[in-house]
N, C-alpha and C positions, 0 to 999 in steps of 0.2 A: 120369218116373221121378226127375230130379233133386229137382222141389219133392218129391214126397214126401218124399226124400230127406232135403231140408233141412228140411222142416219136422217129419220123426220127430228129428231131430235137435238142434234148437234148442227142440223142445219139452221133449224131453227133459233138455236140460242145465236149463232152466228148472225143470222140474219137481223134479231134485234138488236147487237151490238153494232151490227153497219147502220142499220135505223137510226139509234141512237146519236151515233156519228155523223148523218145526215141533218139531224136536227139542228147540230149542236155547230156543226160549221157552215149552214144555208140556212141561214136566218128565214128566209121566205117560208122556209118549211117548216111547220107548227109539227111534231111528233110529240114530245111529252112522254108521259103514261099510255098513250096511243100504241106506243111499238109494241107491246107487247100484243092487243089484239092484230097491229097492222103485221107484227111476227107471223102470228097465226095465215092469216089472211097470202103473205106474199110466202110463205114455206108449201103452201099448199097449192097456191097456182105455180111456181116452181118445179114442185115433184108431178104435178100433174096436167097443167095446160101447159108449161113450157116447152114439155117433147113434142104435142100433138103441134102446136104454133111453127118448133122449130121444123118439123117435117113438112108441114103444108108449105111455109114458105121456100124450105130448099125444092122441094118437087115441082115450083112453080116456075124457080128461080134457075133450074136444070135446063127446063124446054129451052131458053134463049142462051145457055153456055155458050156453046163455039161458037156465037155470034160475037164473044166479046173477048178483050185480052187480056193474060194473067193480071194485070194492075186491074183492069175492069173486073175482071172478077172477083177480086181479093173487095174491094170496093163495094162492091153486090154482097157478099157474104157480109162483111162489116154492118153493112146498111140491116140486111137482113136478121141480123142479130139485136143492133140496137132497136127496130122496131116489134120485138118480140119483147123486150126490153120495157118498150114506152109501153106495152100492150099492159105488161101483167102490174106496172106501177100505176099506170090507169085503176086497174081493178084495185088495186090497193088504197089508192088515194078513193074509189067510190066505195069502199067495203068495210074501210076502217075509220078511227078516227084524225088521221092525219090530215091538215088542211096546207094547200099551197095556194101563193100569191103569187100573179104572173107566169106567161110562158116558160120563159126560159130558164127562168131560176125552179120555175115548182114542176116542170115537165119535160124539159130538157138536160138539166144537169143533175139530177137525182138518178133516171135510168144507167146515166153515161156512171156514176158512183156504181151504182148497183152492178154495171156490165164488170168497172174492176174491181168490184169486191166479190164476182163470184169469178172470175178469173183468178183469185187470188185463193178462194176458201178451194179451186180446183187445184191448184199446187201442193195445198198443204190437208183435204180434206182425207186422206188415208192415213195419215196420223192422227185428226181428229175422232175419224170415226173409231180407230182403235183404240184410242183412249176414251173414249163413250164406253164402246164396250167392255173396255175392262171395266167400268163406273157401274155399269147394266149388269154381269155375272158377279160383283159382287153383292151388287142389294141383291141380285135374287139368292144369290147362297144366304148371305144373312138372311134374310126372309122365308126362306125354306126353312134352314138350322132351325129359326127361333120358331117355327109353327109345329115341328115335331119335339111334343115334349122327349121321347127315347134319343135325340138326335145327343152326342157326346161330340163336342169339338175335339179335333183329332191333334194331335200335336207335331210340332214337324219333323220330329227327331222320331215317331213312332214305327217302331218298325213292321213290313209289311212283308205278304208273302210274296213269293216269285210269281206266281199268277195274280196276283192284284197287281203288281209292278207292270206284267204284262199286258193286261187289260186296260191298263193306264194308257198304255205307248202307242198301244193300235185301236183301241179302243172293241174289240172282240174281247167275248167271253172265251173260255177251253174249249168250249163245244163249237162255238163258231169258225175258231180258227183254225177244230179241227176238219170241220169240212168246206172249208175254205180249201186246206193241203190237199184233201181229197180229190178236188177239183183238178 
């Protein structure tokens, strides 16, 4: 649940930052204060229509393979990405408040941003997500600490026993690890 978590989330901030970016250098495209629901909007058909789209069209795009040649194919898949692409910016531009003017500038080169801006958050999004999460296990500790009044912040020079040390490593209690050995 967490990675989910983290990663609807750090996609999402991402995604309003290329939003914004889109605004900001395609005039045609009105975003504004929009990104942030059109965030919503495009993080969600991402995590969720984007596999089902990407499948349907490679399964389609299979049946006529060996008919065509690596450049054709490479070509095929391109095609077949950017219009999964135009699919979910569609949904964006009907679901949010972003408005675009003309073809090419409000439906053809915003997808084309969007295809390398998540080419790019794919490069670098396993560092982002693990920096989400370390962001995510520390408000939950603060937030835990501070809801147990008995809770005493621990200090980091505190010394601890060999089975707490242990427990730490492997994350087994004695009794688990002892029949774990059993095994």
């Amino acid at each position: 649940m967490k990675n989910r978590i983290v990663r609807a989330v750090s996609l999402y901030a991402f995604t309003v930052v290329v939003l914004l970016a889109i605004g900001l250098l395609m005039p045609q495209v009105s975003v504004g204060w929009h990104a942030l629901w059109a965030g919503v909007v495009l993080t969600a058909a991402a995590l969720l229509i984007k596999p089902l789209l990407t499948k349907i069209f490679r399964n389609a795009a299979a049946k006529s393979a060996s008919d065509r040649t690596r450049v054709g194919e490479k070509v095929v898949q391109y095609v077949l990405v950017f219009l999964v692409e135009l699919i979910i910016w569609v949904l964006t531009v009907i679901f949010s408040g972003v408005h675009v003017r003309g073809f090419f500038w409000g439906y053809v080169l915003p997808p084309l941003a969007l295809l390398i801006a998540w080419i790019i958050y794919d490069a670098i999004d396993d560092r982002i997500e693990a920096k989400a999460g370390q962001l995510y296990d520390r408000v939950g500790t603060s937030v835990r600490g501070a809801s147990r009044p008995d809770a005493s912040p621990s200090t980091p020079g505190a010394p601890t026993t060999k089975a707490a040390r242990e427990e730490l490593a492997d994350g087994l209690t004695p009794e688990q690890r002892r029949l774990l050995d059993e095994l």
